[in-house]
C-alpha positions as CSV (number, residue, x, y, z in Angstrom):
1,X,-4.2,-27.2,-12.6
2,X,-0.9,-26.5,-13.3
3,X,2.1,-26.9,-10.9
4,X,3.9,-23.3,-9.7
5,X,7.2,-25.2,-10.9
6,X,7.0,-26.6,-14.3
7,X,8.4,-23.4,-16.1
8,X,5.4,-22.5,-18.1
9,X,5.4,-18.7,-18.5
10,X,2.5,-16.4,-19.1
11,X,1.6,-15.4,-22.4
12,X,2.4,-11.8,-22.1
13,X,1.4,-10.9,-25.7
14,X,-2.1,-12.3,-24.9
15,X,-2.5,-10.7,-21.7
16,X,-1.7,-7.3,-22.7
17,X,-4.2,-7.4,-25.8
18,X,-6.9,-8.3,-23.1
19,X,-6.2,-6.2,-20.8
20,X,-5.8,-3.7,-23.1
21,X,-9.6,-4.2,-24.7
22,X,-10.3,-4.3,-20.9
23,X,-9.0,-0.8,-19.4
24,X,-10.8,0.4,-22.8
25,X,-13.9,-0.7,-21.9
26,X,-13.4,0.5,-18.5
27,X,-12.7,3.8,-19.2
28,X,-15.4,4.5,-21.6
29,X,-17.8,3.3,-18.4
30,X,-15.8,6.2,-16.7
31,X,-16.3,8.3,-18.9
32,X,-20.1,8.4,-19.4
33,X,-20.3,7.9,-15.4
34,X,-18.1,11.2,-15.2
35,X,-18.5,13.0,-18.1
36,X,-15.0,14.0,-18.8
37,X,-11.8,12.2,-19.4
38,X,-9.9,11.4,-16.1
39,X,-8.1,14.2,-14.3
40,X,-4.5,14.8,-14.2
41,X,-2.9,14.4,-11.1
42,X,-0.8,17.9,-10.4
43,X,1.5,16.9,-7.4
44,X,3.9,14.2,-6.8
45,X,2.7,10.7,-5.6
46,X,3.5,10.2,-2.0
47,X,4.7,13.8,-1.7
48,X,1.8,15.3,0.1
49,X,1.8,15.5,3.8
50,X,0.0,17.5,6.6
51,X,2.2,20.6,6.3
52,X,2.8,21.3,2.7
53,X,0.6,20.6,-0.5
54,X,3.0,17.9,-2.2
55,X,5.7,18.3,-4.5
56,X,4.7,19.8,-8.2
57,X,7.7,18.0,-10.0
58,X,10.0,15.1,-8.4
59,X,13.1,16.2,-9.6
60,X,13.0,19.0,-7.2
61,X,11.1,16.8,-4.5
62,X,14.0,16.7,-1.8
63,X,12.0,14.7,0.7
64,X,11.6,11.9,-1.6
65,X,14.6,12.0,-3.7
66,X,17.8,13.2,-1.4
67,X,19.8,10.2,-1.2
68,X,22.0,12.0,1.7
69,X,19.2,12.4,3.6
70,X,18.3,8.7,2.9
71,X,21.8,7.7,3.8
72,X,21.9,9.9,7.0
73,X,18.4,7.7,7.6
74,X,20.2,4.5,7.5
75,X,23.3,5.5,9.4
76,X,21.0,6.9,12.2
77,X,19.2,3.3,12.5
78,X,22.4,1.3,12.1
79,X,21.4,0.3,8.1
80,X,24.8,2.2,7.1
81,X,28.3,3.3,8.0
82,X,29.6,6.6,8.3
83,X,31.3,5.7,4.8
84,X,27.3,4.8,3.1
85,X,28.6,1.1,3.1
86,X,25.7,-1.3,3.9
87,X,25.6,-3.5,6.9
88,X,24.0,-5.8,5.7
89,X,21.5,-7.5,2.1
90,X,18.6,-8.9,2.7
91,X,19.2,-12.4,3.5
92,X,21.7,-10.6,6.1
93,X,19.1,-8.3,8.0
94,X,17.0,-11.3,7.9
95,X,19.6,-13.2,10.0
96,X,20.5,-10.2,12.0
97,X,16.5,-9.9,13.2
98,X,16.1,-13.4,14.3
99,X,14.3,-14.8,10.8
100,X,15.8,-18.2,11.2
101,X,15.2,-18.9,15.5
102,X,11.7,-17.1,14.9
103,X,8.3,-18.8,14.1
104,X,7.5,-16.8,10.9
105,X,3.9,-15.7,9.4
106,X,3.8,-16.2,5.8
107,X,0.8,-14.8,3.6
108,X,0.8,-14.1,-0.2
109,X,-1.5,-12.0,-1.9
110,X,-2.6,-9.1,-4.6
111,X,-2.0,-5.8,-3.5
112,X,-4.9,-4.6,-5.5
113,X,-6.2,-1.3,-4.2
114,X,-2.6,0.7,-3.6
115,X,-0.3,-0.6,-5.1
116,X,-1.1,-3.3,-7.9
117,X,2.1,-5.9,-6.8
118,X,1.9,-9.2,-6.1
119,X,3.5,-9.3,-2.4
120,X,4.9,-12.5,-0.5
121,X,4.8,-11.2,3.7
122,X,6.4,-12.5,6.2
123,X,6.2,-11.1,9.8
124,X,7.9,-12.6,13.0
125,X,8.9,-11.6,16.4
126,X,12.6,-11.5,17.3
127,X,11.6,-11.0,20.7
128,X,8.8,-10.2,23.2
129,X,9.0,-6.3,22.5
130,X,10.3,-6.2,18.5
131,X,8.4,-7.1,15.3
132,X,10.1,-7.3,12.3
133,X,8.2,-7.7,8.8
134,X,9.9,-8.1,4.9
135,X,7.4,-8.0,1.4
136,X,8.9,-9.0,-1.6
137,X,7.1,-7.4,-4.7
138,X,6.7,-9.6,-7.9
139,X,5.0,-8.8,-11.4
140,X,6.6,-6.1,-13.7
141,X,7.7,-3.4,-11.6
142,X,6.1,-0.3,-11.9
143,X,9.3,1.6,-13.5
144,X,11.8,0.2,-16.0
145,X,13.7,1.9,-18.5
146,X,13.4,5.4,-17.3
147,X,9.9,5.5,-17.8
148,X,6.2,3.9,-16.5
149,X,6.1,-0.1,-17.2
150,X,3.1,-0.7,-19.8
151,X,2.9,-3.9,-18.5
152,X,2.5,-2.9,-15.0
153,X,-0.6,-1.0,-15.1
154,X,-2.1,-4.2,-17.0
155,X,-0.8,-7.2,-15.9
156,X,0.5,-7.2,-12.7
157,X,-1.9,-8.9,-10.5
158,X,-2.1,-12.1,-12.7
159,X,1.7,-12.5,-12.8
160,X,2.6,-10.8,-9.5
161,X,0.5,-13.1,-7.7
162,X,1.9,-16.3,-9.4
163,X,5.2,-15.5,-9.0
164,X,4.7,-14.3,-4.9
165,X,3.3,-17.9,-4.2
166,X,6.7,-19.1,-5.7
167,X,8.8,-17.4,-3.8
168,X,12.0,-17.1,-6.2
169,X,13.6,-14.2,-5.4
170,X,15.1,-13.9,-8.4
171,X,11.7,-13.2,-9.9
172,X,11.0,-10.1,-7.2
173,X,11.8,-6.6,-8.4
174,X,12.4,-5.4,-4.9
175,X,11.5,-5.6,-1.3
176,X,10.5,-3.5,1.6
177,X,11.0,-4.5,5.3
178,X,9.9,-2.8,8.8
179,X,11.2,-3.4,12.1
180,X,9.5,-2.2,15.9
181,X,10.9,-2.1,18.6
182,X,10.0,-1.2,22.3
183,X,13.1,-1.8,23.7
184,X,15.5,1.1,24.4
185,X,17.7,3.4,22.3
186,X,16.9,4.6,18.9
187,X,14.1,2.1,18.3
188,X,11.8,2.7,21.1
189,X,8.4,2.9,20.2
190,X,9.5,3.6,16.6
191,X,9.4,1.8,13.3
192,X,12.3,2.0,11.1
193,X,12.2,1.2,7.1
194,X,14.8,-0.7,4.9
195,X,14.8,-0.6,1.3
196,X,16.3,-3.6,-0.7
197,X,16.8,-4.2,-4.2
198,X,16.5,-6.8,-7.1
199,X,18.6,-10.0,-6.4
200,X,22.0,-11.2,-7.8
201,X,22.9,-14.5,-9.3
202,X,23.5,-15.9,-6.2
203,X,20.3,-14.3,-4.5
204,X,21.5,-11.2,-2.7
205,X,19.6,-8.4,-2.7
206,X,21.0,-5.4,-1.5
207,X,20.2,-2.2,0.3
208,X,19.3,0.6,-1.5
209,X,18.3,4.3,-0.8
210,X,15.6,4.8,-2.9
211,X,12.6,2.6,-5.0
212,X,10.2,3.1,-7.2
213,X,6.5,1.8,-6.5
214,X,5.1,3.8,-8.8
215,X,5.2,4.9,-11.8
216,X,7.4,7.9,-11.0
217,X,10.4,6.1,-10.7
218,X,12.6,5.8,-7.2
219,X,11.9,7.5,-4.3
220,X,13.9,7.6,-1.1
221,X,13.5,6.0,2.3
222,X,11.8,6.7,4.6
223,X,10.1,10.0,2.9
224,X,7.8,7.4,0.7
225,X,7.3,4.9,3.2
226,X,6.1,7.9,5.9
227,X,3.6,9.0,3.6
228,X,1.4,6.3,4.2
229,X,2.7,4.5,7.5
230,X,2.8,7.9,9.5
231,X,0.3,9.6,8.1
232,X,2.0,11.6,6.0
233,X,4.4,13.0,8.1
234,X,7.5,13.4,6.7
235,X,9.5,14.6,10.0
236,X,11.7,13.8,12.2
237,X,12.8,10.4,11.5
238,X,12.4,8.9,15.0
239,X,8.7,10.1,15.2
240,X,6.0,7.2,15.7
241,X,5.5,5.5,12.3
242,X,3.0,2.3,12.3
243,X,2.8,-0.9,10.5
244,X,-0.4,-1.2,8.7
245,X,-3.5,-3.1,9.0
246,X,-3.9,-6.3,6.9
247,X,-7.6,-5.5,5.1
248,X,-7.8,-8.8,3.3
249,X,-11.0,-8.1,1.7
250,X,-8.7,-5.7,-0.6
251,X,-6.8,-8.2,-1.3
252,X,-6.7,-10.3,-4.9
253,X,-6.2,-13.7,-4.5
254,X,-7.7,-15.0,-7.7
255,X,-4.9,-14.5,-9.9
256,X,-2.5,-16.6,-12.3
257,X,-1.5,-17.1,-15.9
258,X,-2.2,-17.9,-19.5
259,X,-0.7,-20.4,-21.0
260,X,0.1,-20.2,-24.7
261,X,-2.8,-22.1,-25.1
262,X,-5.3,-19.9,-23.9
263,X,-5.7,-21.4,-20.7
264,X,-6.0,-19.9,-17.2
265,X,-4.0,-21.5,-14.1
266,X,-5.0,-20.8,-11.2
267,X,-3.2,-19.8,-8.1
268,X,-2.9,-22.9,-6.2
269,X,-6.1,-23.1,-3.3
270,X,-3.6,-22.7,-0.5
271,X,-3.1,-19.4,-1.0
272,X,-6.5,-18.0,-1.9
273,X,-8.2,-16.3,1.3
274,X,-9.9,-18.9,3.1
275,X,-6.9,-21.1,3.5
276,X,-4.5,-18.0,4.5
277,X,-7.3,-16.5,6.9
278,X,-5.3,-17.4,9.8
279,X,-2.1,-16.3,8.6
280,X,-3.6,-13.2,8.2
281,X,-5.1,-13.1,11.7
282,X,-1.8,-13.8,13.0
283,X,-0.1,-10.9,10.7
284,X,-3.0,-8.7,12.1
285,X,-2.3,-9.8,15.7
286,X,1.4,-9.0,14.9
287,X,0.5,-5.6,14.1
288,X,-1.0,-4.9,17.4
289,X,1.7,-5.7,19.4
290,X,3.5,-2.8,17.4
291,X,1.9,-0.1,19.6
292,X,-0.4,1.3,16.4
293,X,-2.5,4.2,16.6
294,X,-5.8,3.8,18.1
295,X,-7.7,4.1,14.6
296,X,-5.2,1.0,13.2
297,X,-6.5,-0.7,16.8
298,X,-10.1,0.3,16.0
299,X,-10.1,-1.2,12.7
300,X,-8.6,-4.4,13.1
301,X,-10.8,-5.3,16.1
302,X,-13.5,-4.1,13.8
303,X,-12.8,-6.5,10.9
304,X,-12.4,-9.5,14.0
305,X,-16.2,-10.1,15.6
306,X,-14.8,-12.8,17.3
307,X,-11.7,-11.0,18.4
308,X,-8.1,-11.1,16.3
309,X,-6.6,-13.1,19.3
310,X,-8.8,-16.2,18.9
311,X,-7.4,-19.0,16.7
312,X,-9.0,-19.4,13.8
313,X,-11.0,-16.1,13.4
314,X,-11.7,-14.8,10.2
315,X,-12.9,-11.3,8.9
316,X,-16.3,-12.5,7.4
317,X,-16.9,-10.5,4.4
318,X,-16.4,-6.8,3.7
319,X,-19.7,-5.3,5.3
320,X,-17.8,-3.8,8.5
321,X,-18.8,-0.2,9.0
322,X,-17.7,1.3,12.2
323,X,-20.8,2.8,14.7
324,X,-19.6,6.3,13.6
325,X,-20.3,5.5,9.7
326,X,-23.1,3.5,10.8
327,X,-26.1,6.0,10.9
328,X,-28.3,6.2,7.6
329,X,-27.9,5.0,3.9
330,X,-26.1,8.0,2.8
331,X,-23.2,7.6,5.8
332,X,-22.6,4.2,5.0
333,X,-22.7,4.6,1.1
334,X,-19.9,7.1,2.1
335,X,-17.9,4.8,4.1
336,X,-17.8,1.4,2.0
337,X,-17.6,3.7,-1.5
338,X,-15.5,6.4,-0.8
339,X,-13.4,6.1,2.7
340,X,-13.2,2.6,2.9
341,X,-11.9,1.9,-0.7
342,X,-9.7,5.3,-1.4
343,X,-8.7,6.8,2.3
344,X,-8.8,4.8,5.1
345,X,-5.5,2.7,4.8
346,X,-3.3,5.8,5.0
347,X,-6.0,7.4,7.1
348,X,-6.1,5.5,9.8
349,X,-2.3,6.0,10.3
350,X,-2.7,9.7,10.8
351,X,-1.7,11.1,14.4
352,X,-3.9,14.5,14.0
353,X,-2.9,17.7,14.8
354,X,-3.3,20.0,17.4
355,X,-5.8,23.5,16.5
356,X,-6.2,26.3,19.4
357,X,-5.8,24.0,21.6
358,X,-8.3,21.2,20.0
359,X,-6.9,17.9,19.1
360,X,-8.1,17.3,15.2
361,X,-8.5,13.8,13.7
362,X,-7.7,12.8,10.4
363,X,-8.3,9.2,10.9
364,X,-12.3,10.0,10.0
365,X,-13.5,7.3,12.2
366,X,-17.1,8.3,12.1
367,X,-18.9,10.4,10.3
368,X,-19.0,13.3,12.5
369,X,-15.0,13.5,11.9
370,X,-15.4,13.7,8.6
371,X,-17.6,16.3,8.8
372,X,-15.4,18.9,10.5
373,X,-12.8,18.2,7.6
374,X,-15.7,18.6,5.4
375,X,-14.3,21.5,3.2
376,X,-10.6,20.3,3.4
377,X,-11.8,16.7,1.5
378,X,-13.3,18.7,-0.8
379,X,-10.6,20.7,-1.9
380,X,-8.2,18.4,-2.2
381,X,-9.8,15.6,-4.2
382,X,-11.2,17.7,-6.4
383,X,-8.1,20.0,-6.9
384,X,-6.6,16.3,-7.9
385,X,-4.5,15.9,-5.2
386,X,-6.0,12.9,-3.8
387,X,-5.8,10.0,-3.4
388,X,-2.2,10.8,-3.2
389,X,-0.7,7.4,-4.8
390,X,-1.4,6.7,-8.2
391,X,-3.3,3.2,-7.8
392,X,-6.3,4.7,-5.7
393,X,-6.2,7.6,-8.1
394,X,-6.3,5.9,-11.0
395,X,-5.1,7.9,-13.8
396,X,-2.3,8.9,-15.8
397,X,0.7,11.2,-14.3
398,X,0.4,14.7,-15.0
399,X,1.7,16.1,-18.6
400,X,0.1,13.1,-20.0
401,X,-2.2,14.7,-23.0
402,X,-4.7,12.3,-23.2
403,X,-5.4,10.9,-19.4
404,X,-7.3,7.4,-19.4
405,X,-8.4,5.4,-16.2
406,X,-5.9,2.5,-16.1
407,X,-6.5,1.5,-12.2
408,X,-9.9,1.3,-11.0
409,X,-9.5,4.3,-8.9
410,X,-11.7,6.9,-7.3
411,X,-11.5,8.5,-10.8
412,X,-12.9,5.9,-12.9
413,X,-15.5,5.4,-9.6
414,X,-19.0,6.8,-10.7
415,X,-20.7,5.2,-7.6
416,X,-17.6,6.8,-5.2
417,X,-17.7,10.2,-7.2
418,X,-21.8,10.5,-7.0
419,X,-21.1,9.1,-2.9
420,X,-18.8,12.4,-2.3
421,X,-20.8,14.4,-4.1
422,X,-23.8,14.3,-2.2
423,X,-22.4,14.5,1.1
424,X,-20.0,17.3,-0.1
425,X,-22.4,19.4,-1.7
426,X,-25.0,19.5,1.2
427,X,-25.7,21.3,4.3
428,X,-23.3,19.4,6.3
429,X,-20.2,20.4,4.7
430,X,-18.9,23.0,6.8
């Protein structure tokens, strides 16, 4: 075992030629599972939301690339001045929400089925009615140089993970953060969304507009965050947004480094799940009190058994299936290989919308739900427009000539692709 401290780096060279001969390997699998080469993806990562079809090219994306709007964001929940000026960096907005008189919940962990960062959380409440959350991101970030980083889509997770249990900030490419608040004024019952960049020399990492967790490039605040913590609503900015359900089971904890010798270190065992079960029940607890929607609620008592409010309960394994999923083999084939894996984090943040009258539900939490969407699912993951960030997806960005699987998405899924299939192209898709 190797200490997290003794300045040994990863052998990048090596990693990249295995990876490479992996995603290879992988995506001739996908290829005789599919029979065709990995779709393009035609719209704009986190561009689609319930009232349009996404964006078909971010340069003229204005909800995800209007810094005015972005700016107008901040001002509106106190981020900015009337002038743009900042109020704060991070380590500021960490003082000004109560990081330092706070008992703080600290997990680190592989973002492995979204967004392929290495992530170090910490989530604490200011006071009895506010939760306030930062994630740092570490591994190479997803954009760099005006283009895609290679190196993210094939080594993040071994690196991201490594450098998350360290906690330099030096090493993070960014950071995200999320406060709720009951209270009155502008943050009652909402969630608002702050942006912060890479750190200076002397650690400061300021506030920025716009970022890039994809390999897109930068895309504003809050218009990228919404389209996964609201649902993809992109609207008013004081609407009900929600923090999001810790599913540890898709995490990756398992991750580290090469040495130039060949040799694989290890994270150290603190960090792999069962030691940092109970900081994620505690995150999870934490997300509750942010007044969720009743899906997010659902789910996370759902992954509990012995309730997310008792010390030292765990989510056992990854066999949860709600009653509504849980009536033959076919519905529960469904749930754990296609919903479970490449829709139900955003999912279960959608509000629903309102149809003559009838209250529809996108948060698809049983079966009969997803049937009366039947048609819509349909359509739009196999016009290629979900999943609608590139991870889940996993493929290359459109105008690519020679698409490859590089993520182990829905697209390089033969299993979740034969799943939707048969439930799509029988009698009860109406």
């Amino acid at each position: 075992m190797t200490s997290m401290t003794n300045g040994v780096k990863p052998n990048l060279n090596l990693l990249v030629l295995q990876s490479r001969t992996l995603f290879l390997l992988c995506t001739v699998l996908a290829l005789i599972l599919t029979g065709c080469s990995v779709p393009n993806h035609e719209k704009v990562w986190f561009s689609y939301t319930r009232f349009d079809q996404g964006c078909d090219n971010l340069a003229n994306c204005s909800k995800l690339t209007d810094e005015a709007a972005a700016s107008q964001y901040y001002r509106s929940i106190g981020a900015e001045d009337y002038n743009g000026n900042p109020y704060f960096n991070l380590e500021q907005w960490k003082q000004t929400f109560g990081y330092y008189d706070s008992t703080v919940v600290r997990a680190v962990y592989g973002n492995k089925l979204d967004l392929q960062f290495g992530r170090d959380m910490n989530c604490w409440q200011p006071a009895d009615y506010q939760v306030a959350c930062y994630v740092s991101n570490y591994g190479p970030p997803p954009f760099t140089g005006g283009r895609e980083n290679e190196l993210w889509e094939q080594i993040a997770l071994p690196t991201g993970v490594f450098d998350a249990v360290e906690g330099d900030i030096h090493k993070s490419f960014g950071t995200v953060a999320m406060v709720y608040s009951s209270g009155g004024g502008v943050y009652k019952d909402h969630v608002a969304f702050y942006a912060f960049g890479k750190a200076d020399a002397d650690g400061n990492s300021p506030l920025i507009r716009s970022v890039a967790l994809d390999g897109e490039g930068p895309k504003t605040v809050p218009g990228m965050c919404m389209n996964c913590h609201s649902g993809g609503d992109h609207g008013d900015a004081y609407h009900q947004d929600n923090f999001l359900p810790f599913d540890v089971q898709s995490f990756s904890f398992n991750a580290g480094y090469i040495s130039d010798s060949g040799y694989f270190h290890d994270v150290p065992t603190d960090f792999n799940l069962d030691n940092q079960q109970e900081a994620f029940r505690q995150l999870n607890a934490l997300v509750l009190k942010t007044n969720p929607t009743p899906a997010i609620r659902n789910l996370i008592n759902g992954l509990y058994p012995d309730g997310v409010n008792t010390p030292g309960a765990t989510v056992p394994d990854d066999t949860y299936i709600p009653a509504g999923w849980d009536i033959d083999k076919q519905s529960r084939n469904l749930y754990r290989n296609v919903y479970r894996k490449y829709c139900r984090m955003c999912h279960v943040a959608q509000k629903g919308y309102v149809v003559n009258n009838q209250f529809v539900s996108l948060a698809f939490e049983s079966l009969d739900e997803f049937k009366t969407k039947c048609l819509m699912v349909r359509d739009l993951v196999y016009s290629h427009s979900m999943p609608n960030s590139e991870v889940p997806y996993g493929a290359f960005q459109s105008g690519n000539p020679f698409p490859v699987a590089r993520f182990p998405g829905f697209w390089t899924d033969g299993v979740a692709q034969s799943d939707l299939q048969d439930f799509v192209g029988g009698r009860d898709c109406y």
